[in-house]
PyMOL Python script that loads the backbone (N, CA, C, O; Angstrom):
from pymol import cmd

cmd.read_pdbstr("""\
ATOM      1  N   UNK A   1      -0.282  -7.464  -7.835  1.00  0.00           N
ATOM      2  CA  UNK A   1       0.132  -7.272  -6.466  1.00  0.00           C
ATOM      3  C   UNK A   1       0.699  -8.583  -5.924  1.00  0.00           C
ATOM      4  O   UNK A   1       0.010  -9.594  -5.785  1.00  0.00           O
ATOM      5  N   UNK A   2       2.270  -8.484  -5.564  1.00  0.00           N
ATOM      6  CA  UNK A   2       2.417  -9.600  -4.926  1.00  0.00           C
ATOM      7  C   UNK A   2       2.641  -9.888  -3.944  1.00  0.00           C
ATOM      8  O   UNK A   2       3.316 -10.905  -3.785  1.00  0.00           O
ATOM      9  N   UNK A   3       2.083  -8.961  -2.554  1.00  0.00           N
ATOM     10  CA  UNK A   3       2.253  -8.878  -1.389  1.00  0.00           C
ATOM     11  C   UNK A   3       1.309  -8.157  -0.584  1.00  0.00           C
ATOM     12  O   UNK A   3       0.741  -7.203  -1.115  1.00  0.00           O
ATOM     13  N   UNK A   4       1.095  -8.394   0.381  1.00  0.00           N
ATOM     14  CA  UNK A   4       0.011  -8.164   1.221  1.00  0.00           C
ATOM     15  C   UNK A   4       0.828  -6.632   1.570  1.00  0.00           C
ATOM     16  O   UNK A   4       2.028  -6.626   1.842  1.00  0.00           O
ATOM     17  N   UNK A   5      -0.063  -5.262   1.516  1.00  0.00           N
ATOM     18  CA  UNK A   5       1.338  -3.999   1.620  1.00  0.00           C
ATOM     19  C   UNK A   5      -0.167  -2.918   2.257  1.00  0.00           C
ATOM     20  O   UNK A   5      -1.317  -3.150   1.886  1.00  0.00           O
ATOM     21  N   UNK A   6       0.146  -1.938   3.103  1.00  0.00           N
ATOM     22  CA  UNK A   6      -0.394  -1.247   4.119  1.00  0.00           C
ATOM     23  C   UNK A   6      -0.176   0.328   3.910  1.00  0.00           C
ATOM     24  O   UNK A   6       0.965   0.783   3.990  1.00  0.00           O
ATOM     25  N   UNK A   7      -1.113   1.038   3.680  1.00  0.00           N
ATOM     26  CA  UNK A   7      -1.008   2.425   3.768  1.00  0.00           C
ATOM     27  C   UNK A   7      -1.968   3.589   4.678  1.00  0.00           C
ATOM     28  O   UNK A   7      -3.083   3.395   5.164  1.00  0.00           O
ATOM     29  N   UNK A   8      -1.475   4.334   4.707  1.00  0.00           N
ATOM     30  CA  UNK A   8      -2.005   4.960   6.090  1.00  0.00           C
ATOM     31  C   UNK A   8      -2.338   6.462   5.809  1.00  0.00           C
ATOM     32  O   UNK A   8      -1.469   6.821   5.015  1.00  0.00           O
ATOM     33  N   UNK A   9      -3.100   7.428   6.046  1.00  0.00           N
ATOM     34  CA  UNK A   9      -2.997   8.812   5.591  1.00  0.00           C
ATOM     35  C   UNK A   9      -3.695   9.186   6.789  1.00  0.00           C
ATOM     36  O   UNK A   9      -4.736   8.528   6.794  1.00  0.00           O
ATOM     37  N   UNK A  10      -3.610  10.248   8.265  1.00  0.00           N
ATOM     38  CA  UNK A  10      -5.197  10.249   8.819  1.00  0.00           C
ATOM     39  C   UNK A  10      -5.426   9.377   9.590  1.00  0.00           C
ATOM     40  O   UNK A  10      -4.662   8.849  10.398  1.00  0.00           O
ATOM     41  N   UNK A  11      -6.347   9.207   9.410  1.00  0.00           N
ATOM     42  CA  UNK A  11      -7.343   7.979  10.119  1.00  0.00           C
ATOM     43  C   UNK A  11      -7.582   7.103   9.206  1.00  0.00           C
ATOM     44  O   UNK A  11      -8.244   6.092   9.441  1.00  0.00           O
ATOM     45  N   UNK A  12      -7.127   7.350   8.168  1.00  0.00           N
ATOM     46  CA  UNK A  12      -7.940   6.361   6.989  1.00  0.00           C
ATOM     47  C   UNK A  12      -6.808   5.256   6.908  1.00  0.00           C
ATOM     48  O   UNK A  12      -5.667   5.655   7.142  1.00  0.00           O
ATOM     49  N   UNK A  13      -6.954   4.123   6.651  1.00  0.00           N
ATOM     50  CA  UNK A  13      -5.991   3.138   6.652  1.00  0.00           C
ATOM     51  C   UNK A  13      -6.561   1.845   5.686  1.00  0.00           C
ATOM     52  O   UNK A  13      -7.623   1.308   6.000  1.00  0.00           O
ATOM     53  N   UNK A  14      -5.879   1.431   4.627  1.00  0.00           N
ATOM     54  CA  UNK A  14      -6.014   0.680   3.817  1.00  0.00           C
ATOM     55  C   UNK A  14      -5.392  -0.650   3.678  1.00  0.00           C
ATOM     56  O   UNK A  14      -4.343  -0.635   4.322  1.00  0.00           O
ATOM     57  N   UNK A  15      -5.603  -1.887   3.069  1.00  0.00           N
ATOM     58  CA  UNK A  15      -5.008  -2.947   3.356  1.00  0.00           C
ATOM     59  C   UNK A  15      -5.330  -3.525   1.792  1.00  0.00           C
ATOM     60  O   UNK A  15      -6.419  -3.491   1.219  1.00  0.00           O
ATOM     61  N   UNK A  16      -4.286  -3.966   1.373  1.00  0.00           N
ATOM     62  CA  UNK A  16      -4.602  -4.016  -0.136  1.00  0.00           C
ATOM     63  C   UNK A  16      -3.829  -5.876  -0.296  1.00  0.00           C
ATOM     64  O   UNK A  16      -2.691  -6.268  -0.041  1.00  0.00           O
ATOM     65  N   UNK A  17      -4.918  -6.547  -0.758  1.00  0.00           N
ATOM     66  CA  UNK A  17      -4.353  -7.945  -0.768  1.00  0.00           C
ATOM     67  C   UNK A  17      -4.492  -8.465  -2.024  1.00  0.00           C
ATOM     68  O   UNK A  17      -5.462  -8.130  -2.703  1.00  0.00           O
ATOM     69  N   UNK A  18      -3.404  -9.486  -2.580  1.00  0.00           N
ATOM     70  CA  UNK A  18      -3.512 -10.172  -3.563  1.00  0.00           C
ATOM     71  C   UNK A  18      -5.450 -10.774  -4.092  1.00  0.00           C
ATOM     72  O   UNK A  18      -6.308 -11.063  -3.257  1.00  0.00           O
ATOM     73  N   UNK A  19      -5.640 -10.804  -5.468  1.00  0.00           N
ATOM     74  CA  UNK A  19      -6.581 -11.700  -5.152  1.00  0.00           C
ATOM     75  C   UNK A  19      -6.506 -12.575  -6.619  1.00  0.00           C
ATOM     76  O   UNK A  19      -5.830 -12.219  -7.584  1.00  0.00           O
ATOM     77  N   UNK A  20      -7.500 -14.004  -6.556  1.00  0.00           N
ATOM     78  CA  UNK A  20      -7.122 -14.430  -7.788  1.00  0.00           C
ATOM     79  C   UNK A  20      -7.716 -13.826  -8.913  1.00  0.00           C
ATOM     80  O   UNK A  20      -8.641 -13.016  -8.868  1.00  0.00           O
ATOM     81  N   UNK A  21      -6.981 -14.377 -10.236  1.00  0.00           N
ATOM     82  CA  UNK A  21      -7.243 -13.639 -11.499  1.00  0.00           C
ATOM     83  C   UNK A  21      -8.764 -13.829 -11.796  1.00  0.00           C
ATOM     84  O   UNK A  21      -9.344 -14.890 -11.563  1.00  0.00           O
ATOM     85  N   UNK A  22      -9.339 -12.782 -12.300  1.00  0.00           N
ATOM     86  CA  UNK A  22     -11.062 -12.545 -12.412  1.00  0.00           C
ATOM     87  C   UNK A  22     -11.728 -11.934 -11.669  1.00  0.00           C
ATOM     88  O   UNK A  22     -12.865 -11.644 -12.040  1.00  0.00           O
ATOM     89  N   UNK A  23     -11.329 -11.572 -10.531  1.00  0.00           N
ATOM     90  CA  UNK A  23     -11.586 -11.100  -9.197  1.00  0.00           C
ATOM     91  C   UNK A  23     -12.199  -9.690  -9.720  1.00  0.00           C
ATOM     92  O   UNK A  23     -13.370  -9.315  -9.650  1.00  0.00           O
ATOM     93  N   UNK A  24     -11.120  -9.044 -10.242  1.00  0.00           N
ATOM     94  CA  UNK A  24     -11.366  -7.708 -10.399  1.00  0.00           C
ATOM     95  C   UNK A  24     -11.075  -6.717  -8.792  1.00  0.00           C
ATOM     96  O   UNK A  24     -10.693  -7.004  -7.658  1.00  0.00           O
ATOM     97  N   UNK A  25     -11.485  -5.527  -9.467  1.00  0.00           N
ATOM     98  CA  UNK A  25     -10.491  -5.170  -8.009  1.00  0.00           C
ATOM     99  C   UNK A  25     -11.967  -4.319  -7.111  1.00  0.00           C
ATOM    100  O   UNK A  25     -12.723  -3.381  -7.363  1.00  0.00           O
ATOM    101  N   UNK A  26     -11.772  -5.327  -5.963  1.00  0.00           N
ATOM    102  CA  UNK A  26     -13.308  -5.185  -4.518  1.00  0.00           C
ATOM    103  C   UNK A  26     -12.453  -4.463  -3.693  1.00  0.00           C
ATOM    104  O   UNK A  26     -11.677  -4.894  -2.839  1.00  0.00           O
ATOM    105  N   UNK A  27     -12.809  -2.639  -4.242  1.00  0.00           N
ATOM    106  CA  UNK A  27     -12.527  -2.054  -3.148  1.00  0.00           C
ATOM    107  C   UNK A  27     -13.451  -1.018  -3.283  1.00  0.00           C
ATOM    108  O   UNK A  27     -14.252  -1.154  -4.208  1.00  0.00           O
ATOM    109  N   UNK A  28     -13.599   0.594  -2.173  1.00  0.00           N
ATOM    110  CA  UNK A  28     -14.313   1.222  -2.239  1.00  0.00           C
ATOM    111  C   UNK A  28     -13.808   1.999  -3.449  1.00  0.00           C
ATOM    112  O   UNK A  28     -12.778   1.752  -4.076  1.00  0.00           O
ATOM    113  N   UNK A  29     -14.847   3.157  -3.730  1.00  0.00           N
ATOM    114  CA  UNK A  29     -14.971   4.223  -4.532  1.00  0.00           C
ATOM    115  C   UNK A  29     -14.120   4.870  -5.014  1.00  0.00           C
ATOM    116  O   UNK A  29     -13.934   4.984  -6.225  1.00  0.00           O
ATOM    117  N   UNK A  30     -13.211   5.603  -3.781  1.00  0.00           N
ATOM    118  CA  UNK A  30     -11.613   5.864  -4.276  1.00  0.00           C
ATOM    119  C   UNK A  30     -10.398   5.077  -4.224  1.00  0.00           C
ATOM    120  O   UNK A  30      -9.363   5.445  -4.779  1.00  0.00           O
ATOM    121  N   UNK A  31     -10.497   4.099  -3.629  1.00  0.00           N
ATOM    122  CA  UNK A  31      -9.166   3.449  -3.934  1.00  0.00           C
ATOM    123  C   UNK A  31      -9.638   2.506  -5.222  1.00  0.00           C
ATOM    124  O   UNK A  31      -8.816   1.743  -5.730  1.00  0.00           O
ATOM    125  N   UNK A  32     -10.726   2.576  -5.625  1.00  0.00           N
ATOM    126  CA  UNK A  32     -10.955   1.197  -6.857  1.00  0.00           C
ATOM    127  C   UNK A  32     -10.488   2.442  -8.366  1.00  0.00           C
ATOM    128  O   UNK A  32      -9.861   2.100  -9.369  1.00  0.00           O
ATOM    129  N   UNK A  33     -10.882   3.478  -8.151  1.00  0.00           N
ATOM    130  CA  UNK A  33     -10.290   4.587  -9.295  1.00  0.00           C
ATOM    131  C   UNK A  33      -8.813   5.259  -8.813  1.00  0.00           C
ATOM    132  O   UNK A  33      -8.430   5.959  -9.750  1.00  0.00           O
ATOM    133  N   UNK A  34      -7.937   5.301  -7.805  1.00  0.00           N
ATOM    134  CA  UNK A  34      -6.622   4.920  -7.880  1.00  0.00           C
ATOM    135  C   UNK A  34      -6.028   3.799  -7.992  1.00  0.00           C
ATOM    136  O   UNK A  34      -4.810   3.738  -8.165  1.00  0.00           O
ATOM    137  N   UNK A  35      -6.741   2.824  -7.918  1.00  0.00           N
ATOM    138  CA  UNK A  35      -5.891   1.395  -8.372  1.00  0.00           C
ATOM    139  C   UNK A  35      -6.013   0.866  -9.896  1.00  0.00           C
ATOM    140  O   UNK A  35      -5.210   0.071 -10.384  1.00  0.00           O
ATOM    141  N   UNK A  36      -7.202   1.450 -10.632  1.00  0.00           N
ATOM    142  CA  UNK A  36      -7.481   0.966 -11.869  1.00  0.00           C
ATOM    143  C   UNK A  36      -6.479   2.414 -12.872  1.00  0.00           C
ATOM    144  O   UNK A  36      -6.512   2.466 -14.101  1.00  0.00           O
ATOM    145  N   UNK A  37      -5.916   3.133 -12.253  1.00  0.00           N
ATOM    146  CA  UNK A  37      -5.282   4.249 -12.963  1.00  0.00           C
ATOM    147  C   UNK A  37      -3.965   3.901 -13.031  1.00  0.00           C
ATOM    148  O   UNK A  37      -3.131   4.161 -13.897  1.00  0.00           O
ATOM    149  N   UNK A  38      -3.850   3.114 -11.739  1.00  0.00           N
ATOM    150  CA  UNK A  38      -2.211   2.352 -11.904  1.00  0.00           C
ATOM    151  C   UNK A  38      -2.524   1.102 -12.798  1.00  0.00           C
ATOM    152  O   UNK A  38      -1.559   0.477 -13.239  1.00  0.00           O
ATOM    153  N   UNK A  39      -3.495   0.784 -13.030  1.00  0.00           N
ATOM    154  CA  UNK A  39      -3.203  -0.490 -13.292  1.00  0.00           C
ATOM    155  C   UNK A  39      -3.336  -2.063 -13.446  1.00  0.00           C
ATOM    156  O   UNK A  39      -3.233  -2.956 -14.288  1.00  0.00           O
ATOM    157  N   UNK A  40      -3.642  -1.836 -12.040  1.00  0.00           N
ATOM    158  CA  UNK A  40      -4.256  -3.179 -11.171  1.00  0.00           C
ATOM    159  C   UNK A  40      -5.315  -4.243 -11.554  1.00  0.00           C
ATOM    160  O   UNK A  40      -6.388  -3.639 -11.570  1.00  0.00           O
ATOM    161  N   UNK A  41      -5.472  -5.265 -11.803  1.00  0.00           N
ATOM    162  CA  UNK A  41      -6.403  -5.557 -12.436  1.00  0.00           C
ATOM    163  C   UNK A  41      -7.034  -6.605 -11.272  1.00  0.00           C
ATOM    164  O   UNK A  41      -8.242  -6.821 -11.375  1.00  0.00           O
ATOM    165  N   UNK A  42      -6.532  -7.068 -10.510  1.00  0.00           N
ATOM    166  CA  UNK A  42      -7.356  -8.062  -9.456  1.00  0.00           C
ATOM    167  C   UNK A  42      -6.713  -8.050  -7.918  1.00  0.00           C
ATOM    168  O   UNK A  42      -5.678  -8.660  -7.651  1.00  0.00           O
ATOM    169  N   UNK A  43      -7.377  -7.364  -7.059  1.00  0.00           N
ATOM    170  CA  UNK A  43      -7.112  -7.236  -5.758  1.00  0.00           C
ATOM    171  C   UNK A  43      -8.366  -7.022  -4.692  1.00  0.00           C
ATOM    172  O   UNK A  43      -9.468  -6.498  -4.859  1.00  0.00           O
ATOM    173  N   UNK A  44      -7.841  -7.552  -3.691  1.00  0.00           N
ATOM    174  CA  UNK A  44      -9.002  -7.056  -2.364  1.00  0.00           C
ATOM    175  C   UNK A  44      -8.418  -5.972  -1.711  1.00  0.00           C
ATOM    176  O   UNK A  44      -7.278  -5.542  -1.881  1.00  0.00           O
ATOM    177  N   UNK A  45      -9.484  -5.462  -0.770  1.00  0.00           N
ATOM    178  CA  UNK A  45      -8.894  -4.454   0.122  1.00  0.00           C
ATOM    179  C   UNK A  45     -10.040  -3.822   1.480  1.00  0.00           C
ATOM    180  O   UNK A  45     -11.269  -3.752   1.517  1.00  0.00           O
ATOM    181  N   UNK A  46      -9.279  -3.550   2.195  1.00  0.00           N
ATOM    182  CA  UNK A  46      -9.952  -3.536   3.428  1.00  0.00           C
ATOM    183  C   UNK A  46      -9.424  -2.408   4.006  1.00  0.00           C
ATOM    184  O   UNK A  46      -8.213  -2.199   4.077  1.00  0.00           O
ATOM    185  N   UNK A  47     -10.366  -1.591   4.468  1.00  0.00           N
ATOM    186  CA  UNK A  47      -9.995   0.097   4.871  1.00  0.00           C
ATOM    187  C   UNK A  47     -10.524   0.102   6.170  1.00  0.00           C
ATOM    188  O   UNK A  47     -11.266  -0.787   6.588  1.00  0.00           O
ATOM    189  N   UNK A  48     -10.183   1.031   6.791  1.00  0.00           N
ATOM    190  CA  UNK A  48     -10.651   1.682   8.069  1.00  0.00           C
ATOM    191  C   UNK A  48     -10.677   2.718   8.643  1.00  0.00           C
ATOM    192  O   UNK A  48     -10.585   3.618   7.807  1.00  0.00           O
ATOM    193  N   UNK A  49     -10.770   3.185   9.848  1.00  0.00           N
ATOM    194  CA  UNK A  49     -11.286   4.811   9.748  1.00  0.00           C
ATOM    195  C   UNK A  49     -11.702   5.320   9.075  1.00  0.00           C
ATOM    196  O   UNK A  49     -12.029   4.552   8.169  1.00  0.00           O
ATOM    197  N   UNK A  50     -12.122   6.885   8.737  1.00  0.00           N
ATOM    198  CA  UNK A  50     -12.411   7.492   8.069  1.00  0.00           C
ATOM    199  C   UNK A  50     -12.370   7.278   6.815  1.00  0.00           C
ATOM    200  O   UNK A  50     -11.658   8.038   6.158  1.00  0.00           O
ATOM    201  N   UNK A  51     -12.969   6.401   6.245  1.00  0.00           N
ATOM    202  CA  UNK A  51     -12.889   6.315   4.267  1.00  0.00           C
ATOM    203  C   UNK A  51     -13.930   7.110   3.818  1.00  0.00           C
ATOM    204  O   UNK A  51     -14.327   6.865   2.679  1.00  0.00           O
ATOM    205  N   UNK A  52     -14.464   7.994   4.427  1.00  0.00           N
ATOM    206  CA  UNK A  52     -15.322   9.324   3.641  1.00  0.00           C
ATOM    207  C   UNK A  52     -14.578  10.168   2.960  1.00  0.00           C
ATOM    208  O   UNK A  52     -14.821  10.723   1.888  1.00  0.00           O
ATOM    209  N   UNK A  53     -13.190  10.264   3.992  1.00  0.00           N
ATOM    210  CA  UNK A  53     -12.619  11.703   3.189  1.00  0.00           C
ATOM    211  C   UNK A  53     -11.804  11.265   1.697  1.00  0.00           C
ATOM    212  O   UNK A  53     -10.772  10.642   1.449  1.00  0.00           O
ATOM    213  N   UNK A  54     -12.551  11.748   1.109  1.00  0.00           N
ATOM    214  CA  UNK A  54     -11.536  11.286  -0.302  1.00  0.00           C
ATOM    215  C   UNK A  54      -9.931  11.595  -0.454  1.00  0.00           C
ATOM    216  O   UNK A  54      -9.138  10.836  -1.011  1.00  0.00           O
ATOM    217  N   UNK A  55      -9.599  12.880   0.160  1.00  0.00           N
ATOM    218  CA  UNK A  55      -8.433  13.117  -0.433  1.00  0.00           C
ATOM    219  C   UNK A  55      -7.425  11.798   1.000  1.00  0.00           C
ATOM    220  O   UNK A  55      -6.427  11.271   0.507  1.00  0.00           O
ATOM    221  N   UNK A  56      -7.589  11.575   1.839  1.00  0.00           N
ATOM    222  CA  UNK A  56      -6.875  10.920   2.982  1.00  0.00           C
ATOM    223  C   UNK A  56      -7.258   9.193   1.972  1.00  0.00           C
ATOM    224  O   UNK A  56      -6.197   8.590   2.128  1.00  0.00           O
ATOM    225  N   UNK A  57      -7.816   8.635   1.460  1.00  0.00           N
ATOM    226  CA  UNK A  57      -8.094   7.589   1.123  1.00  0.00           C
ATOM    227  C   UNK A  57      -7.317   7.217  -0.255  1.00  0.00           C
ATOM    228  O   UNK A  57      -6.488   6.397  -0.648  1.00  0.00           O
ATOM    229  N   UNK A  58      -7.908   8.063  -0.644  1.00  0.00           N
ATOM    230  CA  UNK A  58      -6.316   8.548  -2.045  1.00  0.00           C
ATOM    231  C   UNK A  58      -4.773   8.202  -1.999  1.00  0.00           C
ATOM    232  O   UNK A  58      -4.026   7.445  -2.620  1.00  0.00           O
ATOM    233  N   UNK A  59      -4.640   9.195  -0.876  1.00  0.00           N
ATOM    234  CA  UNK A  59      -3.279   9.146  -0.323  1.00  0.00           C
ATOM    235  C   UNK A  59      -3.097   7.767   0.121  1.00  0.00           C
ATOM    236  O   UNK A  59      -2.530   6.947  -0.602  1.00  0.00           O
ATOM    237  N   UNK A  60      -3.518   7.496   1.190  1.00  0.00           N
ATOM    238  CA  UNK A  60      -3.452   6.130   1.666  1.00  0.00           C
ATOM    239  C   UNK A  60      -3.315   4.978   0.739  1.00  0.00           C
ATOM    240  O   UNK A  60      -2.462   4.105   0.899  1.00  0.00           O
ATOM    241  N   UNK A  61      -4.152   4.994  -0.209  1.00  0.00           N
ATOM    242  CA  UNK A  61      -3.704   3.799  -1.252  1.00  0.00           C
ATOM    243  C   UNK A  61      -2.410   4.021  -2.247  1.00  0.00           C
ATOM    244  O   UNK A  61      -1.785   3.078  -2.731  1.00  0.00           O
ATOM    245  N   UNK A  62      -2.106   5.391  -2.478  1.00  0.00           N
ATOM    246  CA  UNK A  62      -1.020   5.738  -3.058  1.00  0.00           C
ATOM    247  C   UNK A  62       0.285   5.207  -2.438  1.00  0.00           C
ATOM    248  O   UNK A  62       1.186   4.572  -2.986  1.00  0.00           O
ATOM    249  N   UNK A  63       0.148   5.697  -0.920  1.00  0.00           N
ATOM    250  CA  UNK A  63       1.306   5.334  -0.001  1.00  0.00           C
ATOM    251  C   UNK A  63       1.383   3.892   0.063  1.00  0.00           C
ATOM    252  O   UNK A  63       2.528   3.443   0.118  1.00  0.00           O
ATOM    253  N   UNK A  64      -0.116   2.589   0.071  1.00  0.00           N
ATOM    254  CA  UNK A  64       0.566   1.359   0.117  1.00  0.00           C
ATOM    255  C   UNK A  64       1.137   1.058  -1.461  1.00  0.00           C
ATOM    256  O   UNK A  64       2.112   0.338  -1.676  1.00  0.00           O
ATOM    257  N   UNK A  65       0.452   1.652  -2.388  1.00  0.00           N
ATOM    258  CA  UNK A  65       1.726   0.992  -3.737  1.00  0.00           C
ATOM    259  C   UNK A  65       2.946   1.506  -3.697  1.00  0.00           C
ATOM    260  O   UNK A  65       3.936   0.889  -4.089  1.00  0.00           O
ATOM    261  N   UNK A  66       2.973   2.743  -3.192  1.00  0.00           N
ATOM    262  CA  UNK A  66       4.582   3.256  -3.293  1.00  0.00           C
ATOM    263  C   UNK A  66       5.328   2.447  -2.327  1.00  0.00           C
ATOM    264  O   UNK A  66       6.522   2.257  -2.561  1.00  0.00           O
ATOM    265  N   UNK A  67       4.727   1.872  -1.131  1.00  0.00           N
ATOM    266  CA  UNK A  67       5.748   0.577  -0.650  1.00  0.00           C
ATOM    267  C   UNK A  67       6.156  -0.321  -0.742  1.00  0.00           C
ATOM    268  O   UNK A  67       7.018  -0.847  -0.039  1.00  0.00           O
ATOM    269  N   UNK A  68       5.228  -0.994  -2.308  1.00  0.00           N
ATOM    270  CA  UNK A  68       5.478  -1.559  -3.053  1.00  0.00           C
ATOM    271  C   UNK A  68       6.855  -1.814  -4.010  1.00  0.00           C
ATOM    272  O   UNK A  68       7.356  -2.884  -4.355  1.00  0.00           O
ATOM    273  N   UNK A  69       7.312  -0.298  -4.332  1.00  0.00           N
ATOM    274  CA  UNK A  69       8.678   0.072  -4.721  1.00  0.00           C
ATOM    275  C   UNK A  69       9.691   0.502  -3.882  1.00  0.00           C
ATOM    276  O   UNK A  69      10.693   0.749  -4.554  1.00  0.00           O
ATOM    277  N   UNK A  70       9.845   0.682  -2.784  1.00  0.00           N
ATOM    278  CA  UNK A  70      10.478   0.620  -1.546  1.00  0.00           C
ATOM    279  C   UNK A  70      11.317  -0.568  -1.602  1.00  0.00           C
ATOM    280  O   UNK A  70      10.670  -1.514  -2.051  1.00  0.00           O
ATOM    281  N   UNK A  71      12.401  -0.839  -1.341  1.00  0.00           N
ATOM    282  CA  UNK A  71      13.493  -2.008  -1.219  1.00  0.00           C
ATOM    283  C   UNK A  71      14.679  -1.786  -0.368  1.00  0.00           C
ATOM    284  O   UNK A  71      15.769  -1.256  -0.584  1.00  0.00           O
ATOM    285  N   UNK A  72      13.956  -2.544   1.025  1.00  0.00           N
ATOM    286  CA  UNK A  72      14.951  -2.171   1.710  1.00  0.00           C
ATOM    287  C   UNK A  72      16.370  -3.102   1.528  1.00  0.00           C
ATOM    288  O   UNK A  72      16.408  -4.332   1.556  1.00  0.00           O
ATOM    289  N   UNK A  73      17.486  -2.211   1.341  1.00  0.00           N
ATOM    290  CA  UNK A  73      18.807  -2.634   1.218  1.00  0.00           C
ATOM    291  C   UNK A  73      19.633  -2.900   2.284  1.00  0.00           C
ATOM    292  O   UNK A  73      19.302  -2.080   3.140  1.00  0.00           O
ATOM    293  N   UNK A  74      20.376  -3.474   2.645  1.00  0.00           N
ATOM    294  CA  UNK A  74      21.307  -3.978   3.741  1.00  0.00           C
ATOM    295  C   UNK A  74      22.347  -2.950   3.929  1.00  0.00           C
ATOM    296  O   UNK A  74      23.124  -3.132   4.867  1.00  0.00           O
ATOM    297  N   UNK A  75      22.479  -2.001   3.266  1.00  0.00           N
ATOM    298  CA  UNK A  75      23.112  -0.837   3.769  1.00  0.00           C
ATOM    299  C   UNK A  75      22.284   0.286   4.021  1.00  0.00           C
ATOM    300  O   UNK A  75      22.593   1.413   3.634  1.00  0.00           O
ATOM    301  N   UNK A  76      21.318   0.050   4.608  1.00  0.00           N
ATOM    302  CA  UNK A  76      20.456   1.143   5.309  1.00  0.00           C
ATOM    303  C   UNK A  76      20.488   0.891   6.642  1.00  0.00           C
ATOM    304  O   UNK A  76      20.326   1.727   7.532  1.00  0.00           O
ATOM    305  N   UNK A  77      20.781  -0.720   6.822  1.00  0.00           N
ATOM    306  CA  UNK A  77      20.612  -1.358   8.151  1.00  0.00           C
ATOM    307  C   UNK A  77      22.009  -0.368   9.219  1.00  0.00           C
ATOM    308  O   UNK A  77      22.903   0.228   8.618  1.00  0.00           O
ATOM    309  N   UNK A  78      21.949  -0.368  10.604  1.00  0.00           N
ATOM    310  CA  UNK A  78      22.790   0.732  10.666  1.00  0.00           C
ATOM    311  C   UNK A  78      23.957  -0.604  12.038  1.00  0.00           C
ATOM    312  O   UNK A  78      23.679  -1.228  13.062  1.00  0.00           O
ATOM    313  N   UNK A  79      24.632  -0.504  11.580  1.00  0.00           N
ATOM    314  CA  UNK A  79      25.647  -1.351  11.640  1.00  0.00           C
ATOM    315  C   UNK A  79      27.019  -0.552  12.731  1.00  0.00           C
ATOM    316  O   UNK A  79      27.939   0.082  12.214  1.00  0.00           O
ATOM    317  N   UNK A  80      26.905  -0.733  14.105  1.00  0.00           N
ATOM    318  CA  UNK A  80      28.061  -0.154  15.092  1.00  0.00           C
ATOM    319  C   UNK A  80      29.165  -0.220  14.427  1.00  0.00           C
ATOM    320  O   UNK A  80      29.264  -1.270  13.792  1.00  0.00           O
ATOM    321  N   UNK A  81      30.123   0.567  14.315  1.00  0.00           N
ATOM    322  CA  UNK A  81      31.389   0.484  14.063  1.00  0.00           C
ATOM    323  C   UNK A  81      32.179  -0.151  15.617  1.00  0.00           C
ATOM    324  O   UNK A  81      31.997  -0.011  16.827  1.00  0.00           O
ATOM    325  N   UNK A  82      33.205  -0.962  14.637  1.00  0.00           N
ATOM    326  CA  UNK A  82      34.177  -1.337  15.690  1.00  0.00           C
ATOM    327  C   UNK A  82      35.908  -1.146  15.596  1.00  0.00           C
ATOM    328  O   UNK A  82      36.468  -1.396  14.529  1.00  0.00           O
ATOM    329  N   UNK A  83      36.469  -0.817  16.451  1.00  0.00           N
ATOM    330  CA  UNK A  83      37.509  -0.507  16.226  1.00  0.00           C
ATOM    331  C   UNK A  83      38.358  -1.786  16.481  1.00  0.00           C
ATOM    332  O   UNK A  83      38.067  -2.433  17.487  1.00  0.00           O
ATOM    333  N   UNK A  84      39.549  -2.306  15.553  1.00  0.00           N
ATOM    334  CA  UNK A  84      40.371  -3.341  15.574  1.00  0.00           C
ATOM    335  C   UNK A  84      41.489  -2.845  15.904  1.00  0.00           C
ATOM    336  O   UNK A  84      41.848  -1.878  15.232  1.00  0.00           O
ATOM    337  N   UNK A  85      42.600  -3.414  17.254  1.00  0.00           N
ATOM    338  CA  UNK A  85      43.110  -2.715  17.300  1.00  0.00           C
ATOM    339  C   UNK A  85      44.828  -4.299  16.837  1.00  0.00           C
ATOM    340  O   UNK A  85      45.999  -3.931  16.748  1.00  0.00           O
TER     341      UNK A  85
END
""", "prot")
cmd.dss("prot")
cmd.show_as("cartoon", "prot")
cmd.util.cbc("prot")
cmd.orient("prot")
């Protein structure tokens, strides 16, 4: 993980941070078995609201790695047209 990245499902809200190597990954119950399925081998993380419901906590950590692959491009940015006359 090389960026501090935020996911949300619900009420449930996750915060997934770099950590150093050895660490291993200090999170709860379901996001520590969706993060070790991707992969992950050393991270922190910090949740809120509702982290009972499994399937919203799931999601939520899914949604901060998938923003992970997200890249915002400079032609998404939305740019007025102008007329030259």
């Amino acid at each position: 993980m090389p960026i501090i990245v935020k996911g949300r499902c619900g009420t449930a809200e996750i915060i997934l941070k770099p950590a150093p190597r050895g660490v291993g990954i200090v999170a709860g119950e379901t996001a520590k078995q969706v993060l070790e399925l991707t992969g992950v081998k050393d991270l922190w993380s910090f949740s809120r609201g509702r982290t009972r419901d499994i399937y919203n906590m799931a999601l939520a950590t899914y949604r901060a790695l998938k923003s992970l692959s997200e890249v915002k491009s400079p032609n998404k940015l939305s740019i007025p047209e102008t007329r030259i006359k």
